[in-house]
mmCIF file as gemmi writes it, N, C-alpha and C atoms, coordinates in Angstrom:
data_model
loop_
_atom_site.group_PDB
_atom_site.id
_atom_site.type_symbol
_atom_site.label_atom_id
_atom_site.label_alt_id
_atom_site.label_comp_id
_atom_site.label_asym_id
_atom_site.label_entity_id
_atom_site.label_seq_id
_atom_site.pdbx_PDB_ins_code
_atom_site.Cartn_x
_atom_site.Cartn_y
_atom_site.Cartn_z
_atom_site.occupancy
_atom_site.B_iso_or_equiv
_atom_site.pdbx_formal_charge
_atom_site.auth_seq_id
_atom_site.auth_asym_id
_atom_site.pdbx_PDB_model_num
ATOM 1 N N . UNK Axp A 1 ? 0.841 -1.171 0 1 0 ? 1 A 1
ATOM 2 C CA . UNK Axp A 1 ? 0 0 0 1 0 ? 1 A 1
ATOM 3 C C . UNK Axp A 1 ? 0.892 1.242 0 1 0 ? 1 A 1
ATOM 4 N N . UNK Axp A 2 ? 0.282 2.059 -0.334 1 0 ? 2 A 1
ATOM 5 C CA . UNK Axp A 2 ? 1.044 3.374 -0.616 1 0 ? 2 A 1
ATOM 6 C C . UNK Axp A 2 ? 0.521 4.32 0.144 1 0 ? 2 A 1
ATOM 7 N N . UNK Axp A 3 ? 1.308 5.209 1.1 1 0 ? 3 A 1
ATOM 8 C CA . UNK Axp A 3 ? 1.191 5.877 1.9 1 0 ? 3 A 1
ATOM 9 C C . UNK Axp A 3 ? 1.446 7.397 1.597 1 0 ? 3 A 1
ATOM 10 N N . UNK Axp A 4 ? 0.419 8.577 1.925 1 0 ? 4 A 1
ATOM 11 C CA . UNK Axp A 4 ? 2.039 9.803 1.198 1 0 ? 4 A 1
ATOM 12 C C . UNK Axp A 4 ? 2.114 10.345 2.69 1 0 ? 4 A 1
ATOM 13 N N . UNK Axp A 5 ? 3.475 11.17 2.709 1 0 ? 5 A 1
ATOM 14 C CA . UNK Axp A 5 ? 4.088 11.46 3.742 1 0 ? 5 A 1
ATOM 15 C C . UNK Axp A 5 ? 4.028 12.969 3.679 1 0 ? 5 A 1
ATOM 16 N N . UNK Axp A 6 ? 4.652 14.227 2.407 1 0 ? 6 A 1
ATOM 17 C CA . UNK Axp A 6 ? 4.394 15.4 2.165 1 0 ? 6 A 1
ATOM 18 C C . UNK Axp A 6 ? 4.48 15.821 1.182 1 0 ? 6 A 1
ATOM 19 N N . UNK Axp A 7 ? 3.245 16.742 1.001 1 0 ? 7 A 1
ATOM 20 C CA . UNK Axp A 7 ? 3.284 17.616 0.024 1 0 ? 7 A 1
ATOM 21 C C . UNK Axp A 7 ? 4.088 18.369 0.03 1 0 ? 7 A 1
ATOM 22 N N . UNK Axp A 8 ? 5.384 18.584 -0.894 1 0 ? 8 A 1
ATOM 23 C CA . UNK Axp A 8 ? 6.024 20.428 -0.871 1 0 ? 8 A 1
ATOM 24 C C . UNK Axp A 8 ? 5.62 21.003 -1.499 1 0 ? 8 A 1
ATOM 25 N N . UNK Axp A 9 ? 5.606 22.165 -1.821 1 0 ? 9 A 1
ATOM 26 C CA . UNK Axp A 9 ? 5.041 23.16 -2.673 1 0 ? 9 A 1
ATOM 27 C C . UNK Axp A 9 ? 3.945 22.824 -3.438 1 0 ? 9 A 1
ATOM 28 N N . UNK Axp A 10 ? 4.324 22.909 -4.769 1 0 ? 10 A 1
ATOM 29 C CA . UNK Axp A 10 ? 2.599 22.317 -5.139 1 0 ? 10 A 1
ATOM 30 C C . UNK Axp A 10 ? 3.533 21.412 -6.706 1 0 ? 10 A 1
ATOM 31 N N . UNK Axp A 11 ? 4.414 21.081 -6.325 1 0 ? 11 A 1
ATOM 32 C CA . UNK Axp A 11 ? 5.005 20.331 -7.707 1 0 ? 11 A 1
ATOM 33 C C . UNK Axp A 11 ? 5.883 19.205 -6.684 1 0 ? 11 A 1
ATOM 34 N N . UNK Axp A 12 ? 6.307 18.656 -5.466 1 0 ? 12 A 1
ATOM 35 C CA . UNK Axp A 12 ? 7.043 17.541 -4.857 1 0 ? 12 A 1
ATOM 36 C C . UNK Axp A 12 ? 5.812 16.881 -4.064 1 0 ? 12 A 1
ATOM 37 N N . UNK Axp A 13 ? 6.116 15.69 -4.462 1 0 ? 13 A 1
ATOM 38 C CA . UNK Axp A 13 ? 5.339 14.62 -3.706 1 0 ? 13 A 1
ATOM 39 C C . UNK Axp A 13 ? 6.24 13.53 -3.142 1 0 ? 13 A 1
ATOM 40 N N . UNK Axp A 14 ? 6.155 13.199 -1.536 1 0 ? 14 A 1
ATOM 41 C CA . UNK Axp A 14 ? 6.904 12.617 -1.128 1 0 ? 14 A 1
ATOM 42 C C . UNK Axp A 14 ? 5.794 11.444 -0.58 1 0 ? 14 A 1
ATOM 43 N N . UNK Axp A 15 ? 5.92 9.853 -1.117 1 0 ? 15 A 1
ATOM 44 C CA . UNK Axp A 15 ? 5.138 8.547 -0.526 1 0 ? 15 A 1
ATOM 45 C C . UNK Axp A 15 ? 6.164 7.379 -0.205 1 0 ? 15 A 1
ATOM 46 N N . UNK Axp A 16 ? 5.543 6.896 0.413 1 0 ? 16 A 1
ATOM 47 C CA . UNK Axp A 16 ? 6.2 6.067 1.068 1 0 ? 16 A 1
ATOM 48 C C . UNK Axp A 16 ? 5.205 4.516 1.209 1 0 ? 16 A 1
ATOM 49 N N . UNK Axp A 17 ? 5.928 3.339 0.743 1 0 ? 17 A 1
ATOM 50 C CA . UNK Axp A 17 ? 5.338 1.91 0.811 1 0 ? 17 A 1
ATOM 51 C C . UNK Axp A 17 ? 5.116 1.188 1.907 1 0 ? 17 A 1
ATOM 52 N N . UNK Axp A 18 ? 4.181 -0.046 2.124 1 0 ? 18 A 1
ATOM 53 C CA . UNK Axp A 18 ? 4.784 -0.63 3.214 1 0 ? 18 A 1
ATOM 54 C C . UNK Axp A 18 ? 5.489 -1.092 3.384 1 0 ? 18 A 1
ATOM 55 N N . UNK Axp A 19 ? 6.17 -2.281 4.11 1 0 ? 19 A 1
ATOM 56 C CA . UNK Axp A 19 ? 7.913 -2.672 4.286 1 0 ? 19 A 1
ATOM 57 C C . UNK Axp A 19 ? 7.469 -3.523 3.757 1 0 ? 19 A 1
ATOM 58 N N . UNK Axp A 20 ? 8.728 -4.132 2.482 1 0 ? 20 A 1
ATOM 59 C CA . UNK Axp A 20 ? 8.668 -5.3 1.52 1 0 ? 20 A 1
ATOM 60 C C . UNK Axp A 20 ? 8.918 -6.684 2.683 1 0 ? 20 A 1
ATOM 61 N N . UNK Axp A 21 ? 8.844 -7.556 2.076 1 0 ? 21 A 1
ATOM 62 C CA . UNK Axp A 21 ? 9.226 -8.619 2.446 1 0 ? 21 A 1
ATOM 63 C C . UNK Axp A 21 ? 10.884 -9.268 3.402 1 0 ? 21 A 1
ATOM 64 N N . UNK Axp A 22 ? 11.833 -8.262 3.226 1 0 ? 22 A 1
ATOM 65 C CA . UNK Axp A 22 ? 12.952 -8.125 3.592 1 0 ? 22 A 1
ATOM 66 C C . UNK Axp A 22 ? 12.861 -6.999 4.829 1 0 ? 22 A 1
ATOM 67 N N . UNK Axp A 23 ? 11.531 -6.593 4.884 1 0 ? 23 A 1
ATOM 68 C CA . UNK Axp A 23 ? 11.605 -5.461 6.025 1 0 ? 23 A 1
ATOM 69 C C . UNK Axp A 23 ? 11.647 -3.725 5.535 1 0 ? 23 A 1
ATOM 70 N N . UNK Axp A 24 ? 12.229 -3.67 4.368 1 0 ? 24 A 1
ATOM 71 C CA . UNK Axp A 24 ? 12.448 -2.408 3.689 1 0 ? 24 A 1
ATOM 72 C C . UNK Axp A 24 ? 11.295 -1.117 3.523 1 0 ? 24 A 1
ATOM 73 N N . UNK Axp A 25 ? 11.236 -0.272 3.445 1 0 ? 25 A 1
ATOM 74 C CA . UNK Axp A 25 ? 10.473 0.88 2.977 1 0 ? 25 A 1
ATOM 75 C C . UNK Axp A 25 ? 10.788 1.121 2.217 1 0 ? 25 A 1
ATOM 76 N N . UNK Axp A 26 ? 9.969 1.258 0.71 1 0 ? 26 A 1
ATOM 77 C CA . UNK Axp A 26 ? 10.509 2.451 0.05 1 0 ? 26 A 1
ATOM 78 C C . UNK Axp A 26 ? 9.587 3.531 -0.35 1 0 ? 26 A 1
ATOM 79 N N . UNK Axp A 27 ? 10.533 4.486 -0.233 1 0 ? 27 A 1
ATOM 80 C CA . UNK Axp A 27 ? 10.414 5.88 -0.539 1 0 ? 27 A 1
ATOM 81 C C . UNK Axp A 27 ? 10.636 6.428 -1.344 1 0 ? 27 A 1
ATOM 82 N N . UNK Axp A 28 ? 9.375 6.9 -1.942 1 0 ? 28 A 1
ATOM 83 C CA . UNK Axp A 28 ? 9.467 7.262 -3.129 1 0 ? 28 A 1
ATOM 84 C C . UNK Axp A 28 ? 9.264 9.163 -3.611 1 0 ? 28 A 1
ATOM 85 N N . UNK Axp A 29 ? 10.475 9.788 -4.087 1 0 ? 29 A 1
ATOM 86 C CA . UNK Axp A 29 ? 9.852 11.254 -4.563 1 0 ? 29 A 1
ATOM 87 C C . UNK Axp A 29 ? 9.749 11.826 -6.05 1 0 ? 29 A 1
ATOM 88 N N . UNK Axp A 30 ? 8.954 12.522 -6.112 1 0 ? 30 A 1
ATOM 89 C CA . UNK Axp A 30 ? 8.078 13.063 -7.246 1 0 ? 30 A 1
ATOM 90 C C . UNK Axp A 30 ? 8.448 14.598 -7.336 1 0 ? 30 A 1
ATOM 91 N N . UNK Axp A 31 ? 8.643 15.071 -8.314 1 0 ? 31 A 1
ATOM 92 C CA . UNK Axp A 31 ? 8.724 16.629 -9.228 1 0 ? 31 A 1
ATOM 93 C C . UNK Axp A 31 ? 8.116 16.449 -10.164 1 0 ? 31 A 1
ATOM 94 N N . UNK Axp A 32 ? 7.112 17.322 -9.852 1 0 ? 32 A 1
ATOM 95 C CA . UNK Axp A 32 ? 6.483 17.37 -11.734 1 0 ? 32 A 1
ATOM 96 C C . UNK Axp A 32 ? 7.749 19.128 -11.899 1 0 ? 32 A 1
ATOM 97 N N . UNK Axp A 33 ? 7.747 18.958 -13.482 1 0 ? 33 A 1
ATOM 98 C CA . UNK Axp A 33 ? 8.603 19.591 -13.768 1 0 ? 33 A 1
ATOM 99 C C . UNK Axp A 33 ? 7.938 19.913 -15.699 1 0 ? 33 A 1
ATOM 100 N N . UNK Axp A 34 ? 8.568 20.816 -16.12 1 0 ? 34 A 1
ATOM 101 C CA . UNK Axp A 34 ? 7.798 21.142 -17.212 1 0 ? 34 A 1
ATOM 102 C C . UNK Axp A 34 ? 8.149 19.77 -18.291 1 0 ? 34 A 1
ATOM 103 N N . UNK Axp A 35 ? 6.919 19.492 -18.468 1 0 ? 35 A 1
ATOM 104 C CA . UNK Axp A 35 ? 7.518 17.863 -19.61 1 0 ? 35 A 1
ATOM 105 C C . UNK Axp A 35 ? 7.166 16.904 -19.293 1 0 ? 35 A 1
ATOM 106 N N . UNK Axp A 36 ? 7.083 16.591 -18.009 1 0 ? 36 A 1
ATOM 107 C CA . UNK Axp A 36 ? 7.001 15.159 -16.831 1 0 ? 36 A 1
ATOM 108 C C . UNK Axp A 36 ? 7.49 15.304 -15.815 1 0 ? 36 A 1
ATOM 109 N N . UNK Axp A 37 ? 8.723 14.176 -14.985 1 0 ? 37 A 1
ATOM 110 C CA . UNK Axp A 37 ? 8.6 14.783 -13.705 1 0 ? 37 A 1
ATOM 111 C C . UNK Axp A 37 ? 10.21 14.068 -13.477 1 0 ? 37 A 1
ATOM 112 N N . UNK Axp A 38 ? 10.604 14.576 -12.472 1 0 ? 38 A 1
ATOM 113 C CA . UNK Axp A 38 ? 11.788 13.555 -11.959 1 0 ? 38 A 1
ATOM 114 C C . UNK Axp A 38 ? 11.53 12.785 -10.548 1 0 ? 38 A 1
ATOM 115 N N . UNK Axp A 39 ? 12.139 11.578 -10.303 1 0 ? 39 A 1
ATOM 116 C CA . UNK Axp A 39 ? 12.004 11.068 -9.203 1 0 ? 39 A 1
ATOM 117 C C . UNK Axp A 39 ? 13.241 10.353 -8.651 1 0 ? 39 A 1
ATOM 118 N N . UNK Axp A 40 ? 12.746 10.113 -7.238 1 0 ? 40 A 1
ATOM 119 C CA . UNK Axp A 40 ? 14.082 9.478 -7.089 1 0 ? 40 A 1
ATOM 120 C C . UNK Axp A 40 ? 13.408 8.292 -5.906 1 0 ? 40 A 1
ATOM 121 N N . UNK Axp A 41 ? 14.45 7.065 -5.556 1 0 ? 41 A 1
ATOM 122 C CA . UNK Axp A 41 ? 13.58 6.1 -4.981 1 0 ? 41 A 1
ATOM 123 C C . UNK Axp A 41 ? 14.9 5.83 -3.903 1 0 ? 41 A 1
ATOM 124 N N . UNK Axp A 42 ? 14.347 5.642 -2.962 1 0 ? 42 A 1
ATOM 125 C CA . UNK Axp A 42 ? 15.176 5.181 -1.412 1 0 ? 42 A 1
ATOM 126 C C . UNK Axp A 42 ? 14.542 4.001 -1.136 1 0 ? 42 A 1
ATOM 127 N N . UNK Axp A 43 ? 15.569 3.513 -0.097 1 0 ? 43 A 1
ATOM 128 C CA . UNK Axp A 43 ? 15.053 2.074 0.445 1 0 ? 43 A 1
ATOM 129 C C . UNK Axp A 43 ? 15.578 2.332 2.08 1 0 ? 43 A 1
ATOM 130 N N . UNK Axp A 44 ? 14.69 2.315 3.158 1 0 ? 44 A 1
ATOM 131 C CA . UNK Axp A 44 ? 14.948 2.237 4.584 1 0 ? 44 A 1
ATOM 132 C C . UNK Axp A 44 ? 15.115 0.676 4.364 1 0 ? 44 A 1
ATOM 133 N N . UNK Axp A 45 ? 15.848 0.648 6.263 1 0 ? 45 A 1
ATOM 134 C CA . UNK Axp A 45 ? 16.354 1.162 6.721 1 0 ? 45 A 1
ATOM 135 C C . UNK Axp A 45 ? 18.211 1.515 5.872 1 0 ? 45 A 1
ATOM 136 N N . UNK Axp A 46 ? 18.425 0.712 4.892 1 0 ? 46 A 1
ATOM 137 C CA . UNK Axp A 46 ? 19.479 1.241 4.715 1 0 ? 46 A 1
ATOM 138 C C . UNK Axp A 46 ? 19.703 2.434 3.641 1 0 ? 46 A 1
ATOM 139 N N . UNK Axp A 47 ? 18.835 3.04 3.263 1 0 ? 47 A 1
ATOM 140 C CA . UNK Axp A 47 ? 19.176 4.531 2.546 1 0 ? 47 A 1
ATOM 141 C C . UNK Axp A 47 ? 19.488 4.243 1.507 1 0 ? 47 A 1
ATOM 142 N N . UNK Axp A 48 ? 19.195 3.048 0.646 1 0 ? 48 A 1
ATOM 143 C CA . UNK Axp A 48 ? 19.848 2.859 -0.691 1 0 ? 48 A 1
ATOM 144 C C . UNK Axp A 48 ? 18.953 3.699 -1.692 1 0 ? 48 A 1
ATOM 145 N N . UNK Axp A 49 ? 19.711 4.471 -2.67 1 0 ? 49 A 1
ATOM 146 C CA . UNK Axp A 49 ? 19.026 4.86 -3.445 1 0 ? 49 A 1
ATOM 147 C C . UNK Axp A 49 ? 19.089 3.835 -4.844 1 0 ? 49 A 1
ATOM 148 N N . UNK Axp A 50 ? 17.858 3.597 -4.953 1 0 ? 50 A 1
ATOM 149 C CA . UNK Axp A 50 ? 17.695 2.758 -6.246 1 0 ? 50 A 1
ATOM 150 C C . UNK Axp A 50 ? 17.328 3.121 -7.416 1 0 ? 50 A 1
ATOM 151 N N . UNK Axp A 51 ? 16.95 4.364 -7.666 1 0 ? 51 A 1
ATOM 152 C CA . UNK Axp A 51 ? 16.837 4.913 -8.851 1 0 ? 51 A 1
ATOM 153 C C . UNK Axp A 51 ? 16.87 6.577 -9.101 1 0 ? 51 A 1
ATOM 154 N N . UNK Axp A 52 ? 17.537 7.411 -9.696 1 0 ? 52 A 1
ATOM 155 C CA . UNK Axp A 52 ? 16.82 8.735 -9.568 1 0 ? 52 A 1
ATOM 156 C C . UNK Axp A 52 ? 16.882 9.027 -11.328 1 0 ? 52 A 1
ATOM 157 N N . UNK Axp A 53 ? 16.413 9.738 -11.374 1 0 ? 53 A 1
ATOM 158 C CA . UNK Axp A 53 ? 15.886 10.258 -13.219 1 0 ? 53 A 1
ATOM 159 C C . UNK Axp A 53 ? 15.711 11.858 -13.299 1 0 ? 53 A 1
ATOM 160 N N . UNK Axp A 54 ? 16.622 12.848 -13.598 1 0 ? 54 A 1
ATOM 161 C CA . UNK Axp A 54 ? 16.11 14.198 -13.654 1 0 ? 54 A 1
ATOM 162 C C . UNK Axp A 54 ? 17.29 15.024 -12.805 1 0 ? 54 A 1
ATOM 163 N N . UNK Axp A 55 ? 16.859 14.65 -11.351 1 0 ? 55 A 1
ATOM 164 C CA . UNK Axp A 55 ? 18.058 15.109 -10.388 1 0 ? 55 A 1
ATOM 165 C C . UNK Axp A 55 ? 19.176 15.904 -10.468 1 0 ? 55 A 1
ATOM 166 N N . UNK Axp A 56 ? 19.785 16.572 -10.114 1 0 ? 56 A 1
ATOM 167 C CA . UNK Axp A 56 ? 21.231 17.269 -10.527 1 0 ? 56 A 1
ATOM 168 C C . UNK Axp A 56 ? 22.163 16.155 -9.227 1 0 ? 56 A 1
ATOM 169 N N . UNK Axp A 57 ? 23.382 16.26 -9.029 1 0 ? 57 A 1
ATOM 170 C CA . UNK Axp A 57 ? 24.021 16.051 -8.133 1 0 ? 57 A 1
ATOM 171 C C . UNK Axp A 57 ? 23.546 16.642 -6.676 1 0 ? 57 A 1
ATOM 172 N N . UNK Axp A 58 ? 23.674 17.814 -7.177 1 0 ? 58 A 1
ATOM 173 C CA . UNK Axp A 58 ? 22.87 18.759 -5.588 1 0 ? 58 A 1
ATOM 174 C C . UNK Axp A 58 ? 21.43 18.062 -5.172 1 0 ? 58 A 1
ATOM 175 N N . UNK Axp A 59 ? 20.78 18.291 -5.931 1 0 ? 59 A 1
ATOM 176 C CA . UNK Axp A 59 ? 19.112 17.836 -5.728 1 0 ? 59 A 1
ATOM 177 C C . UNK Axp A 59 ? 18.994 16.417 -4.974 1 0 ? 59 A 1
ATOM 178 N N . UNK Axp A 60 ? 19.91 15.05 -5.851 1 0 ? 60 A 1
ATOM 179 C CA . UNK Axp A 60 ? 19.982 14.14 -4.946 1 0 ? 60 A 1
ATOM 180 C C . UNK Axp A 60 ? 20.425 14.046 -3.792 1 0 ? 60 A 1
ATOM 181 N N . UNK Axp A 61 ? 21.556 15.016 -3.498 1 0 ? 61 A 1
ATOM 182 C CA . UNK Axp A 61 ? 22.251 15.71 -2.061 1 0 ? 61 A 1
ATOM 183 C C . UNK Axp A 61 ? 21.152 15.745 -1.039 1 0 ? 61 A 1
ATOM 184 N N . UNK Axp A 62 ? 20.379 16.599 -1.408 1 0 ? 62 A 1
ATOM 185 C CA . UNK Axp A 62 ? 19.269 17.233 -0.889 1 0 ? 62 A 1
ATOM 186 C C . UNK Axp A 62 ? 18.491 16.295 -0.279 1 0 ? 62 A 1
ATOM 187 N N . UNK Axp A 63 ? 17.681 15.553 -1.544 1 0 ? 63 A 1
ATOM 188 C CA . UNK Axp A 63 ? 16.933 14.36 -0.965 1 0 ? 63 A 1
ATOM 189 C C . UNK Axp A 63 ? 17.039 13.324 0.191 1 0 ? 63 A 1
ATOM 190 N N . UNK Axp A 64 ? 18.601 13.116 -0.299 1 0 ? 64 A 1
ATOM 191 C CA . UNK Axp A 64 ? 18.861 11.792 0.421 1 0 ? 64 A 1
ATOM 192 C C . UNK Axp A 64 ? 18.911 12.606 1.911 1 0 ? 64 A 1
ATOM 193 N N . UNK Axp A 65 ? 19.456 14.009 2.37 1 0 ? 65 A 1
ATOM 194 C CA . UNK Axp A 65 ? 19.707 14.573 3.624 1 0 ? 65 A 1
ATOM 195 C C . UNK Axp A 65 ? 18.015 14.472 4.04 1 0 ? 65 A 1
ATOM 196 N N . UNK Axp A 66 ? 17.245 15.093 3.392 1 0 ? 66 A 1
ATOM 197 C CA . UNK Axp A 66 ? 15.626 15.103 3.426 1 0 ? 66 A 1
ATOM 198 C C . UNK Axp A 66 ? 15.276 13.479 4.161 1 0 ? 66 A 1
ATOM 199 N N . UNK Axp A 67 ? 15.605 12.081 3.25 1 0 ? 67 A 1
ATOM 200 C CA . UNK Axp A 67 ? 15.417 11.295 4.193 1 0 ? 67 A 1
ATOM 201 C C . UNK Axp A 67 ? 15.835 10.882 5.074 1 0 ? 67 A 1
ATOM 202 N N . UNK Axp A 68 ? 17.504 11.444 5.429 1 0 ? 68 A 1
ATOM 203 C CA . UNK Axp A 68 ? 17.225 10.937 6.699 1 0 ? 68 A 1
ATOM 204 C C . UNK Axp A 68 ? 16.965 11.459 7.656 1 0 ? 68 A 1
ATOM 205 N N . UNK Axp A 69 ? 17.23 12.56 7.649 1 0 ? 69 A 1
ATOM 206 C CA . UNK Axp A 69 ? 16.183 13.627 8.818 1 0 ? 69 A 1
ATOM 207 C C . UNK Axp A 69 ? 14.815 13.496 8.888 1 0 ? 69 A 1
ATOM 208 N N . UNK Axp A 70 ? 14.283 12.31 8.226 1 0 ? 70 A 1
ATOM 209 C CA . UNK Axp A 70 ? 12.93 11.871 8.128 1 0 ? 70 A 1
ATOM 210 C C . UNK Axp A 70 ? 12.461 10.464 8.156 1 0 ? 70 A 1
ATOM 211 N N . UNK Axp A 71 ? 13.85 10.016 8.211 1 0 ? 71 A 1
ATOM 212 C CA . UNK Axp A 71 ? 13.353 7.764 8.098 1 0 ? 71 A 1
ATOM 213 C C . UNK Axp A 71 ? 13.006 7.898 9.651 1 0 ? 71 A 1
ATOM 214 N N . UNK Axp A 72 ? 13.298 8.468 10.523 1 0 ? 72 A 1
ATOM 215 C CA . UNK Axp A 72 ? 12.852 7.63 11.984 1 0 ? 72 A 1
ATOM 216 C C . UNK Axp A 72 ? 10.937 7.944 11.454 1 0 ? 72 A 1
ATOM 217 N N . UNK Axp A 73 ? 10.62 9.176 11.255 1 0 ? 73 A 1
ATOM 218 C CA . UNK Axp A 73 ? 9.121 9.46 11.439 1 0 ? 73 A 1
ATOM 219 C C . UNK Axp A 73 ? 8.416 8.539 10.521 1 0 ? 73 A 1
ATOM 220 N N . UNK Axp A 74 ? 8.973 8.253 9.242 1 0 ? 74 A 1
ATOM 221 C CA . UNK Axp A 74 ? 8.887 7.357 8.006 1 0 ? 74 A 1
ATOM 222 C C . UNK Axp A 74 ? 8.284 6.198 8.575 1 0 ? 74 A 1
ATOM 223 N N . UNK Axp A 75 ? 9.359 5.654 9.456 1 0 ? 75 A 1
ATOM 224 C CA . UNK Axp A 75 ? 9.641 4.434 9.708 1 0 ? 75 A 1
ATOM 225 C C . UNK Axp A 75 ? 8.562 3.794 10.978 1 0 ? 75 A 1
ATOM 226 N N . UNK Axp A 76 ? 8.489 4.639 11.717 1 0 ? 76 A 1
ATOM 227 C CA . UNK Axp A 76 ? 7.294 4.949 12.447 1 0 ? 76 A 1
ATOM 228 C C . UNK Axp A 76 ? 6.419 4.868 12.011 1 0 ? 76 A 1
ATOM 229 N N . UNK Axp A 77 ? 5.835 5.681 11.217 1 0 ? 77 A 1
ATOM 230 C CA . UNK Axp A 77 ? 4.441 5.839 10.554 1 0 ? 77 A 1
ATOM 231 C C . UNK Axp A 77 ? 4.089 4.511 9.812 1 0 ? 77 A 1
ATOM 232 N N . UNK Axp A 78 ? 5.145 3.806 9.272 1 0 ? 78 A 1
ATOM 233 C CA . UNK Axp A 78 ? 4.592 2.694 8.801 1 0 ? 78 A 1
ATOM 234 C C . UNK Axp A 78 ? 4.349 1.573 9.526 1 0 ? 78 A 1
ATOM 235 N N . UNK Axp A 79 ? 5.449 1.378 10.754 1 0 ? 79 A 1
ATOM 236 C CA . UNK Axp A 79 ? 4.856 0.547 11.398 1 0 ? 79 A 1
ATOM 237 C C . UNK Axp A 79 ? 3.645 0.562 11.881 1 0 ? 79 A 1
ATOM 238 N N . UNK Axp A 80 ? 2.911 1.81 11.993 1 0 ? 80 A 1
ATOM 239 C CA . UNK Axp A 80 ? 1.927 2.091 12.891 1 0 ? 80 A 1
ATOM 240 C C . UNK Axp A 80 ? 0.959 2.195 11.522 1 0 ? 80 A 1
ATOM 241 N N . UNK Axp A 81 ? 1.019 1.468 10.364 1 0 ? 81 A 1
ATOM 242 C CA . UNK Axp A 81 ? 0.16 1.565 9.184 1 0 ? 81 A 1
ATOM 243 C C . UNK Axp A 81 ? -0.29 2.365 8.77 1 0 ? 81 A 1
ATOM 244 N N . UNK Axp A 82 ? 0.62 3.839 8.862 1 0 ? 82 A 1
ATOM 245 C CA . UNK Axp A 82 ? 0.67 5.084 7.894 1 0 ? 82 A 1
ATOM 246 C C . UNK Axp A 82 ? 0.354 6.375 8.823 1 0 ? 82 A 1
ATOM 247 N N . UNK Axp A 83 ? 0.385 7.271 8.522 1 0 ? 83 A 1
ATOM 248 C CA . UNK Axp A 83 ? 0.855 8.292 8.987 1 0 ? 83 A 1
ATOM 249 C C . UNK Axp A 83 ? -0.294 8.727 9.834 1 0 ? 83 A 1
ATOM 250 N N . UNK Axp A 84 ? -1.952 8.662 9.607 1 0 ? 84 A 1
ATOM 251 C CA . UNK Axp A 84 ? -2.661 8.778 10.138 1 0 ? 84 A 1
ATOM 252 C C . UNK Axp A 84 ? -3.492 8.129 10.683 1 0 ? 84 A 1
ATOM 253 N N . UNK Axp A 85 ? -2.988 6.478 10.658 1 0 ? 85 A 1
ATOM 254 C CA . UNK Axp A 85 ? -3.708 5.572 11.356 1 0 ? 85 A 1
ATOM 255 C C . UNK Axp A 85 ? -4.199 5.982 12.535 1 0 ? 85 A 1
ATOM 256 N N . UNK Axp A 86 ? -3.288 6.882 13.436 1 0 ? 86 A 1
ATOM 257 C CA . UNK Axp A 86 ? -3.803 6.71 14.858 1 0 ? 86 A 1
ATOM 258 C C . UNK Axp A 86 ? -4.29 7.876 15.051 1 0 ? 86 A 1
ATOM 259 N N . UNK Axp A 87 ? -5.088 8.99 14.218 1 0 ? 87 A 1
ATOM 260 C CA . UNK Axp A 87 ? -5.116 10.165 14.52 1 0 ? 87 A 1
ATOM 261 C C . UNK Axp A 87 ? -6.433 10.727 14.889 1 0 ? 87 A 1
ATOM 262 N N . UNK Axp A 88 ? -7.4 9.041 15 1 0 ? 88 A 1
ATOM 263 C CA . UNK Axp A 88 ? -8.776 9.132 16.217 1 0 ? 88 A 1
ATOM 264 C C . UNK Axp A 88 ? -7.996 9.547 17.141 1 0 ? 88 A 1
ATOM 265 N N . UNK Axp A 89 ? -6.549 9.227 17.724 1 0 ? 89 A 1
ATOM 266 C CA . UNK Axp A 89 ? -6.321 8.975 19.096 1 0 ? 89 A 1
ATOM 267 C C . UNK Axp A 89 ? -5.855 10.452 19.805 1 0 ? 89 A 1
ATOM 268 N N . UNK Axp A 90 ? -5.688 11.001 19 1 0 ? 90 A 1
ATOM 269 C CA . UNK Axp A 90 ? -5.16 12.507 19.007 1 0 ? 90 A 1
ATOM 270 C C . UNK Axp A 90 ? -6.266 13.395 19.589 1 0 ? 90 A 1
């Protein structure tokens, strides 16, 4: 199942999967950009990036710092079956 995690602006979409079979997350981000879009794909817990398309050097910089200042909440949220599962409880 596919989870999303944040909207940025009004052109980045950041989602996130449930954990594969090996335990993994992946994380997936989105730019629409004039033409189509670029993306790039992570894998918790070990940060592998498995694909990016578009990206500059910097931009993937960016991202990958973006997840990990963000896999603990990521990682969380999925165990707990997405970001707003529990937010009767709130």
């Amino acid at each position: 199942m596919i989870h999303p995690y944040v909207t940025i602006g009004e052109d980045t979409e950041v989602v996130y999967y449930d954990a594969n079979d090996n335990g993994e997350i992946k994380v997936y981000i989105e730019q629409a950009v004039y033409g189509g879009f670029h993306h790039i794909t992570f894998y918790l817990p070990s940060y592998k990036v498995e694909e990016t398309h578009g990206f500059t050097a910097d931009e993937v910089k960016h991202w990958t710092e973006f997840v990990h200042n963000n896999a603990h909440l990521i990682i969380e949220s999925e165990r707990n079956g997405g970001i707003f599962a529990d937010a009767a409880a709130i």
